[in-house]
MOPAC internal coordinates of N, CA, C and O (Angstrom, degrees):
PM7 1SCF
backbone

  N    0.0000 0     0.00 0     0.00 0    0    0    0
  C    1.4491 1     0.00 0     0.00 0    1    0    0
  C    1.5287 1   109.18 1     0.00 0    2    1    0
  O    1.2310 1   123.70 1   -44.03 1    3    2    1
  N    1.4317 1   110.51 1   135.97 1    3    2    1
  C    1.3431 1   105.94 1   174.51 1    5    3    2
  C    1.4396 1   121.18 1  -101.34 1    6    5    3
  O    1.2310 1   117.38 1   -25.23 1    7    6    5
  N    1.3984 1   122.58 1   154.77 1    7    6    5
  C    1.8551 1   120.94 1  -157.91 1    9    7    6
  C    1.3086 1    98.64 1   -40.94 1   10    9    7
  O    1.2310 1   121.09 1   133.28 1   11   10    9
  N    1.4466 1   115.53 1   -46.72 1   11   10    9
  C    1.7587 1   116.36 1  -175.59 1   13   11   10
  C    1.4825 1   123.78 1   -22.59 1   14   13   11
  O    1.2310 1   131.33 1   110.18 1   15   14   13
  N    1.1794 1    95.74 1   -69.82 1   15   14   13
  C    1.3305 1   110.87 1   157.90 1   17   15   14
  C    2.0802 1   133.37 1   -59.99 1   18   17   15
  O    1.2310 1   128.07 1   117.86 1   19   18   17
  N    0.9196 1   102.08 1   -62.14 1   19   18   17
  C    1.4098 1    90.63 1   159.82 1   21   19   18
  C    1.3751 1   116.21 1   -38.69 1   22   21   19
  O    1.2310 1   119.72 1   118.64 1   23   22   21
  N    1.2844 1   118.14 1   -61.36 1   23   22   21
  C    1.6417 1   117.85 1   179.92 1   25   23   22
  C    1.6763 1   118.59 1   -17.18 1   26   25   23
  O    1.2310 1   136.55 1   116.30 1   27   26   25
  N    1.8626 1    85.55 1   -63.70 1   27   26   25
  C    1.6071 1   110.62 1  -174.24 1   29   27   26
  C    0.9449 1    96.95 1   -59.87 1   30   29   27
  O    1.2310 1   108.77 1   101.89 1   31   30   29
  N    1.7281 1   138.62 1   -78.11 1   31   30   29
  C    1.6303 1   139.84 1  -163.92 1   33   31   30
  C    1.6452 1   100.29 1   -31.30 1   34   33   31
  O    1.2310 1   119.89 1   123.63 1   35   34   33
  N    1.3159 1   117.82 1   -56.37 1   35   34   33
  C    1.9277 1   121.71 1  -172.37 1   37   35   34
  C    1.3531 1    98.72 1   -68.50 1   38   37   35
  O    1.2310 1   106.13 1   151.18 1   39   38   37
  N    1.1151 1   143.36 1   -28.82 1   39   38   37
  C    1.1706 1   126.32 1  -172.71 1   41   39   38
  C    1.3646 1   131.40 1   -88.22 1   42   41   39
  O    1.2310 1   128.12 1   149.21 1   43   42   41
  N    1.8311 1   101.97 1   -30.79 1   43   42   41
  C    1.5745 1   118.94 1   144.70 1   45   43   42
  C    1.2913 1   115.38 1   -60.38 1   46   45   43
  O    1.2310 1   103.03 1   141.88 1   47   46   45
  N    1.0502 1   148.76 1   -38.12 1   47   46   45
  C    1.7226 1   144.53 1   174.60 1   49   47   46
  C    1.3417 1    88.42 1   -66.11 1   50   49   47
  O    1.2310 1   106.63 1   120.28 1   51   50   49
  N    0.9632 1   142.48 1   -59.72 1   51   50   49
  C    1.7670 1   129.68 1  -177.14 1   53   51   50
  C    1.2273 1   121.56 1   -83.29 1   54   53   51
  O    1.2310 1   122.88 1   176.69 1   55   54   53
  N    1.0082 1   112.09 1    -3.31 1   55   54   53
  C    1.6048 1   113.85 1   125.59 1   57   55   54
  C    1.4972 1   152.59 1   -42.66 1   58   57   55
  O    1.2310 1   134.05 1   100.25 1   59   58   57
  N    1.3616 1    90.43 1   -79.75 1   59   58   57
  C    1.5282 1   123.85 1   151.95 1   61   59   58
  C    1.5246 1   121.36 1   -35.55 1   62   61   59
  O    1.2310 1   122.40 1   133.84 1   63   62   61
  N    1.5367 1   113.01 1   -46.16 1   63   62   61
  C    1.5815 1   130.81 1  -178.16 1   65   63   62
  C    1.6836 1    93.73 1   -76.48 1   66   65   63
  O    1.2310 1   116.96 1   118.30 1   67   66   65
  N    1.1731 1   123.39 1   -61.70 1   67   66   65
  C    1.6511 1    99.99 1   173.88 1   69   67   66
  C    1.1424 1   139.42 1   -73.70 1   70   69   67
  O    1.2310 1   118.61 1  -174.62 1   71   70   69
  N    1.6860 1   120.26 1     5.38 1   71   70   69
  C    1.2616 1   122.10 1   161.81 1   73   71   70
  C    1.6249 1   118.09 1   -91.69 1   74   73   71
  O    1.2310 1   126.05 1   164.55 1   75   74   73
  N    1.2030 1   105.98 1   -15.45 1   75   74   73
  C    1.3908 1   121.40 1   169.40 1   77   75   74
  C    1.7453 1   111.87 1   -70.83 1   78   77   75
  O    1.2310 1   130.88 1   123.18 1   79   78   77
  N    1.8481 1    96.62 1   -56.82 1   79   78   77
  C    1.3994 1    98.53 1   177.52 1   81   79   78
  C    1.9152 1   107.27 1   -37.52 1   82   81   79
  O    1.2310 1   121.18 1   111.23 1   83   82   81
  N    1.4366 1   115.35 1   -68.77 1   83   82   81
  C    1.4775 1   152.94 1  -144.21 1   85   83   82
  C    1.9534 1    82.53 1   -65.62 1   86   85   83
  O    1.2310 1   122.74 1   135.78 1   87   86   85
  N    1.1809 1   112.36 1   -44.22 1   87   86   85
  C    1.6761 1   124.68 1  -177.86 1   89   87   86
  C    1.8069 1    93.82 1   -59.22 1   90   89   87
  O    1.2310 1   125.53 1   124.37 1   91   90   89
  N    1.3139 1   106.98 1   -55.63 1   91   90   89
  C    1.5653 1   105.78 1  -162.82 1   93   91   90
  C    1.4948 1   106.69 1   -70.68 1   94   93   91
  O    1.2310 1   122.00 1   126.68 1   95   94   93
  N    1.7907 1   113.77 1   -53.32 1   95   94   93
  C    1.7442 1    97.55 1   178.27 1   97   95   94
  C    1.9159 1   102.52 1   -69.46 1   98   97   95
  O    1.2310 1   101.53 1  -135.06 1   99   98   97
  N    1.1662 1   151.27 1    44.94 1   99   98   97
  C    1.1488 1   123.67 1   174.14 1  101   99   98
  C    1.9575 1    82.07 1  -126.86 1  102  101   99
  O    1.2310 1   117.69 1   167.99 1  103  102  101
  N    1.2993 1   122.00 1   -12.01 1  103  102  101
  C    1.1181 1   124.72 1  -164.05 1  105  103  102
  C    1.8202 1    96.57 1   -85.58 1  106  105  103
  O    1.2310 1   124.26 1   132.11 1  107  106  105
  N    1.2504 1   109.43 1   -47.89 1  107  106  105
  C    1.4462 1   123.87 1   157.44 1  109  107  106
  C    1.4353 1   116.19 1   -20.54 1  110  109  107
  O    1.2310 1   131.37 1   111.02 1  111  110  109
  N    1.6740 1    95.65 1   -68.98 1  111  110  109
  C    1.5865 1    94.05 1  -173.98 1  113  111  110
  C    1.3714 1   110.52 1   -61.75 1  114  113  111
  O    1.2310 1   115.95 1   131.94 1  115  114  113
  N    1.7114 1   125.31 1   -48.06 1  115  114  113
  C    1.2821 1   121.92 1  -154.90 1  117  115  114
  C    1.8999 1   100.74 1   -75.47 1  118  117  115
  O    1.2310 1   125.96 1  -177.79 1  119  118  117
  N    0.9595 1   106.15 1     2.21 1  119  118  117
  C    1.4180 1   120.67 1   168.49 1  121  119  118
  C    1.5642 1   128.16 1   -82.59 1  122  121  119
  O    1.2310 1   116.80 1   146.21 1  123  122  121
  N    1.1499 1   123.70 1   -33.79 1  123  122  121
  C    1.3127 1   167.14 1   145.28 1  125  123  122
  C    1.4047 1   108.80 1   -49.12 1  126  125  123
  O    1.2310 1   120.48 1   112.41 1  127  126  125
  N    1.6311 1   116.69 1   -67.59 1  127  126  125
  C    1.6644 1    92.67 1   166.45 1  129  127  126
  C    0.9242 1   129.17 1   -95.99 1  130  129  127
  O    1.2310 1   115.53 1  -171.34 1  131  130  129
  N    1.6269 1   126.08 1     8.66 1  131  130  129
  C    1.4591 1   122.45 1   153.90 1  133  131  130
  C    1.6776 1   108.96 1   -56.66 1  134  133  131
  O    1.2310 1   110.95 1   150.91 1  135  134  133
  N    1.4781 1   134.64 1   -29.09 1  135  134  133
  C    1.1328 1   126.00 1  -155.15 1  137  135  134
  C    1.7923 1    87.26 1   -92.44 1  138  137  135
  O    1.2310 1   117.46 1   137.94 1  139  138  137
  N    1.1414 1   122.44 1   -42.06 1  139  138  137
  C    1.4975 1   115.71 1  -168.42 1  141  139  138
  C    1.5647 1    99.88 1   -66.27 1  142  141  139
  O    1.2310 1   128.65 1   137.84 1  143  142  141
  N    1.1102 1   100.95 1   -42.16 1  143  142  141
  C    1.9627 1    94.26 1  -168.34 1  145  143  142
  C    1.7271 1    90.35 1   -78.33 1  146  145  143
  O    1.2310 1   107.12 1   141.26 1  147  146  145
  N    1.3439 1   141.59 1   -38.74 1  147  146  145
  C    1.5905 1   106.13 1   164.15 1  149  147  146
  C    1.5166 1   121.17 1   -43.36 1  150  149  147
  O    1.2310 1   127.47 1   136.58 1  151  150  149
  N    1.4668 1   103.22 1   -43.42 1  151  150  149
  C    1.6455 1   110.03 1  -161.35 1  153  151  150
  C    1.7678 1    98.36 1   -63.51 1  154  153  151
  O    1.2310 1   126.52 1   146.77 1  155  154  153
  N    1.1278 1   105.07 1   -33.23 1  155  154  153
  C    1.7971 1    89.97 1  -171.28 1  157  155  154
  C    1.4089 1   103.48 1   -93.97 1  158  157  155
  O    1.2310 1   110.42 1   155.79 1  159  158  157
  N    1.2285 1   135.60 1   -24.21 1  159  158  157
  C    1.7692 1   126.28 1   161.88 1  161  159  158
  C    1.6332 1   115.68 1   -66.61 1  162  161  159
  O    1.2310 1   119.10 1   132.44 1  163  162  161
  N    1.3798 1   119.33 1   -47.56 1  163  162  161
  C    1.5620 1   103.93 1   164.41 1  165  163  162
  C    1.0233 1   112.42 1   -94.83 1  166  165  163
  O    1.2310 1    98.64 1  -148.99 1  167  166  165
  N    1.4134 1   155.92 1    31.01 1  167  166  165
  C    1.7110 1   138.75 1   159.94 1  169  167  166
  C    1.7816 1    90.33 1   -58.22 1  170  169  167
  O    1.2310 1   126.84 1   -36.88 1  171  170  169
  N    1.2338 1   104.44 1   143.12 1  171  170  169
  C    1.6033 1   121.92 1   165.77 1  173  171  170
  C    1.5850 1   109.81 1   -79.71 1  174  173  171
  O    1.2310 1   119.89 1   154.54 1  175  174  173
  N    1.1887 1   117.82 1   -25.46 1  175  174  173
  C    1.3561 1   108.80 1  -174.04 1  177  175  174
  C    1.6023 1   105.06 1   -94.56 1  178  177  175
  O    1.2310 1   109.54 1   142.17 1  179  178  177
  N    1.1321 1   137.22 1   -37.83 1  179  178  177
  C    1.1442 1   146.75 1  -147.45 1  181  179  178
  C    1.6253 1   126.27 1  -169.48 1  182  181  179
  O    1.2310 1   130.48 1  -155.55 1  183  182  181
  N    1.3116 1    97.39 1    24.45 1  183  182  181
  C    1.2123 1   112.28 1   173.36 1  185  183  182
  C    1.8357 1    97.47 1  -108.42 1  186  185  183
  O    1.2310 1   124.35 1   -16.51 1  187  186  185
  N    2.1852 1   109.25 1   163.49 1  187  186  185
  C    1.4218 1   115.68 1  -169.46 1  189  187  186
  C    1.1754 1   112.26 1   -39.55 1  190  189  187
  O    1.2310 1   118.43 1   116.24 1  191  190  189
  N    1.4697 1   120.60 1   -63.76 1  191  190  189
  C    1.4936 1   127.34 1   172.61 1  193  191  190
  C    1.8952 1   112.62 1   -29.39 1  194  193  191
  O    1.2310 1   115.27 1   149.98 1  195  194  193
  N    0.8677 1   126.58 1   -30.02 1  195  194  193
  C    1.2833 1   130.33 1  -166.72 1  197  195  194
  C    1.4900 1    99.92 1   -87.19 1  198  197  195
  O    1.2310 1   131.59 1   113.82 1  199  198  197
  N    1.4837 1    95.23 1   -66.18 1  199  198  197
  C    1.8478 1    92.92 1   168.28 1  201  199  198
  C    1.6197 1   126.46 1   -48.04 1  202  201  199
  O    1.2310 1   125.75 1   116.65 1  203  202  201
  N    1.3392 1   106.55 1   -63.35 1  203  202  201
  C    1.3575 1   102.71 1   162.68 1  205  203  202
  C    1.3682 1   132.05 1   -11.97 1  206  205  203
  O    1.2310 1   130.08 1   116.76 1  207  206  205
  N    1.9174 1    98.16 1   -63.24 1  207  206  205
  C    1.3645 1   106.08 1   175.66 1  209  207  206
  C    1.1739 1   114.46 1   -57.56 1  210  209  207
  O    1.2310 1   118.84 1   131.04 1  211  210  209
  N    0.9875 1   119.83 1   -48.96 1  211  210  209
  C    2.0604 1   126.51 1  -148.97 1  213  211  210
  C    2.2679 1    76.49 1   -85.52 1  214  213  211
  O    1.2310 1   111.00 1   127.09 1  215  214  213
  N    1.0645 1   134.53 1   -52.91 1  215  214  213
  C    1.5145 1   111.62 1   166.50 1  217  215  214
  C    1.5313 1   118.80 1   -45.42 1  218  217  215
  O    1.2310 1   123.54 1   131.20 1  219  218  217
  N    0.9554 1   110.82 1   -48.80 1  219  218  217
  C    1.8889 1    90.67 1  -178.62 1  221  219  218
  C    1.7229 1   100.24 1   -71.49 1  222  221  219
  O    1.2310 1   114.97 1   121.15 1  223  222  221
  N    1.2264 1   127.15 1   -58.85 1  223  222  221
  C    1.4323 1   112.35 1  -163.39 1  225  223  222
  C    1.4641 1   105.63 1   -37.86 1  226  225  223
  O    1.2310 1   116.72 1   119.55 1  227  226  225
  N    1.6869 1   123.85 1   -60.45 1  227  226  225
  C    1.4229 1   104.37 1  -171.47 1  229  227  226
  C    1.4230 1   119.30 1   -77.75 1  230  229  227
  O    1.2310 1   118.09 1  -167.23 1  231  230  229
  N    1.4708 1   121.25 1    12.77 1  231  230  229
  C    1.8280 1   119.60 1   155.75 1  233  231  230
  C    1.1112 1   121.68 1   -84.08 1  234  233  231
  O    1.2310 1   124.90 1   177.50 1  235  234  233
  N    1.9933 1   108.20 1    -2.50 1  235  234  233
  C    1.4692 1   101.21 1  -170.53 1  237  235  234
  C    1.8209 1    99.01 1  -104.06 1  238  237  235
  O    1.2310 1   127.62 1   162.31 1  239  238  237
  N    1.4670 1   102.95 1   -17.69 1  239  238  237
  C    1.4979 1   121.80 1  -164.67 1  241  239  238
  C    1.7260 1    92.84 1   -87.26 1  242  241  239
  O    1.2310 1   111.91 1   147.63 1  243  242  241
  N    1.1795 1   132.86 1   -32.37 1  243  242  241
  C    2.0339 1   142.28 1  -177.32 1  245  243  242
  C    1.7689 1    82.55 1   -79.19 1  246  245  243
  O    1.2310 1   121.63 1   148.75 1  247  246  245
  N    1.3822 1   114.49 1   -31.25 1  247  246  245
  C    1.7780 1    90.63 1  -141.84 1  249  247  246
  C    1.9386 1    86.55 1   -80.63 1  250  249  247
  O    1.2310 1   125.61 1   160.92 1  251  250  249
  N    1.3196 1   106.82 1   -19.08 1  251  250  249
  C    1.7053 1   119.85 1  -155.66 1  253  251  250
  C    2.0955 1    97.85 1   -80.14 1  254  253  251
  O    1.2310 1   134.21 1   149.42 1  255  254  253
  N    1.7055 1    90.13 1   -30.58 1  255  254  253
  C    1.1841 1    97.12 1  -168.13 1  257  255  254
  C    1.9443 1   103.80 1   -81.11 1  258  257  255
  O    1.2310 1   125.84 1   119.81 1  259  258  257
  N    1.0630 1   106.39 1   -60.19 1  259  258  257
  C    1.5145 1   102.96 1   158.10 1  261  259  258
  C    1.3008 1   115.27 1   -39.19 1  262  261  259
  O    1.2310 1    99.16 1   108.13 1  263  262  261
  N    1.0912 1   155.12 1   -71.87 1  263  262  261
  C    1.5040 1   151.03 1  -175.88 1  265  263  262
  C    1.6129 1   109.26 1   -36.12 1  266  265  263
  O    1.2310 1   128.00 1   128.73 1  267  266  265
  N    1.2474 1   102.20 1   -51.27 1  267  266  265
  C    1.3065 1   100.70 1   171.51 1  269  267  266
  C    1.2996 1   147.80 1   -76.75 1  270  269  267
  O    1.2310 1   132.23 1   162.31 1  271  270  269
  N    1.5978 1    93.99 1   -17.69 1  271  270  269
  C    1.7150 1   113.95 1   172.74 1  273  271  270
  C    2.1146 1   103.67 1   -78.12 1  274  273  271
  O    1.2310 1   133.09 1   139.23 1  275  274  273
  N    1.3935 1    92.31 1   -40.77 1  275  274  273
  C    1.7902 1   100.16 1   176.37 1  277  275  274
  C    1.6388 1   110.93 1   -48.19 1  278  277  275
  O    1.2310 1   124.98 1   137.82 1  279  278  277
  N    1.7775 1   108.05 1   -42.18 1  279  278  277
  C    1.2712 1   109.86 1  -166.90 1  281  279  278
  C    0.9985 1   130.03 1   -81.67 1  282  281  279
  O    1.2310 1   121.80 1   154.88 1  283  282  281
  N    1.5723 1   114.17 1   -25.12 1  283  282  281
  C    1.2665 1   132.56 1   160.87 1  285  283  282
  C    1.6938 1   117.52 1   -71.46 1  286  285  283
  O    1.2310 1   121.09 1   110.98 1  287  286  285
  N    1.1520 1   115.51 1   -69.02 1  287  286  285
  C    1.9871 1    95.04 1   142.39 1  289  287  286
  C    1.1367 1   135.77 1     3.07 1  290  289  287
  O    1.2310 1   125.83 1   115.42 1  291  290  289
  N    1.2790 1   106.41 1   -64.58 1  291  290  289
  C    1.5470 1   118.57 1  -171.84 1  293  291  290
  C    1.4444 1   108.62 1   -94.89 1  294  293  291
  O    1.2310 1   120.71 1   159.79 1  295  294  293
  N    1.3030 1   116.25 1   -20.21 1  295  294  293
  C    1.2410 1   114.29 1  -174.57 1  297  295  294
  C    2.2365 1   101.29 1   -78.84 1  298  297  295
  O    1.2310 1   125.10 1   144.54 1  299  298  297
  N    1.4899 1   107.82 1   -35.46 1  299  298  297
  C    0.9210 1   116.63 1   178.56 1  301  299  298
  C    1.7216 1   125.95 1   -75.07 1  302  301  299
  O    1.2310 1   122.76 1  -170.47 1  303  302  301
  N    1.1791 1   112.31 1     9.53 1  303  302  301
  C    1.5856 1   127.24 1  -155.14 1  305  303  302
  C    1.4310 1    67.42 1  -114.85 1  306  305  303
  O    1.2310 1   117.12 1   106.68 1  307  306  305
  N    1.3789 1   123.09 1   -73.32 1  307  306  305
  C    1.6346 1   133.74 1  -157.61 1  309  307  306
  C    0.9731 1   107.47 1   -51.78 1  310  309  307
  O    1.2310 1   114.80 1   127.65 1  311  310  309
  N    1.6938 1   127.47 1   -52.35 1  311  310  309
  C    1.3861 1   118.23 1   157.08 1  313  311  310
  C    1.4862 1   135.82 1   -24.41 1  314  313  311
  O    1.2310 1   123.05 1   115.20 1  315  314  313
  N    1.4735 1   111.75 1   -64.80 1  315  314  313
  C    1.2688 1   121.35 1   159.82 1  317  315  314
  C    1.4898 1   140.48 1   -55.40 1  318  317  315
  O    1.2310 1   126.53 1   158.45 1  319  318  317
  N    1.2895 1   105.04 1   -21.55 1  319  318  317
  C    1.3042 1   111.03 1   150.49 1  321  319  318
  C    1.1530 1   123.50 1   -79.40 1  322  321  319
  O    1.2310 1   112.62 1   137.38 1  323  322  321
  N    0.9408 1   131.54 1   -42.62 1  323  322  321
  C    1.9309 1   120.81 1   171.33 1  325  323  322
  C    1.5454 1   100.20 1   -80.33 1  326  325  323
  O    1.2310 1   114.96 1  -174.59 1  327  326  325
  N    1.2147 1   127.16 1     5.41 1  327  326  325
  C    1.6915 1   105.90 1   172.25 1  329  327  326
  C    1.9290 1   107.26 1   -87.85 1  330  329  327
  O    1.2310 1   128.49 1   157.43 1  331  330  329
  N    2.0041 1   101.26 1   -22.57 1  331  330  329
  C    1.2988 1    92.10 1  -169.79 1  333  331  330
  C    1.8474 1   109.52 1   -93.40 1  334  333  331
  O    1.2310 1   135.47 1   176.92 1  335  334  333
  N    1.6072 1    87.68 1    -3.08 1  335  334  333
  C    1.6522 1    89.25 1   175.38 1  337  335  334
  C    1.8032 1   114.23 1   -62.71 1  338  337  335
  O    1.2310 1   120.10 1   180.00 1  339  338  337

């Protein structure tokens, strides 16, 4: 082999070594926000699941309150109709 070549072969391996390096810290990061985006979907206090929850309870607590405002409504319409019968 002539230096020519050697040159090139070392210079592709040091190449190669900083795209590898650049591969490993970028693997870091995407590692890094896999752990934050777990941390904010399962935190119990304040992670989605938490919201989620505390969203359905007050759609189930609006939906209970509507039902009952409708029924009384209706219950009061009905009234008035058999009072003018």
């Amino acid at each position: 082999m002539n230096d020519d070549k050697i040159l090139e072969i070392q210079s592709s391996m040091v190449r190669m070594e900083h795209a590898l390096q650049r591969l490993g810290d970028k693997q870091d990061e995407i590692l890094a926000d896999v752990r934050d985006v777990k941390t904010a979907i399962y935190n119990p206090d304040n992670g989605l699941y938490a919201r989620l929850r505390e969203l359905e309870q007050w759609k189930a607590g609006v939906s209970k309150f509507i039902w009952g405002f409708g029924l009384s409504i209706a219950g009061l319409i009905a009234d008035k109709i058999f009072n003018l019968i």
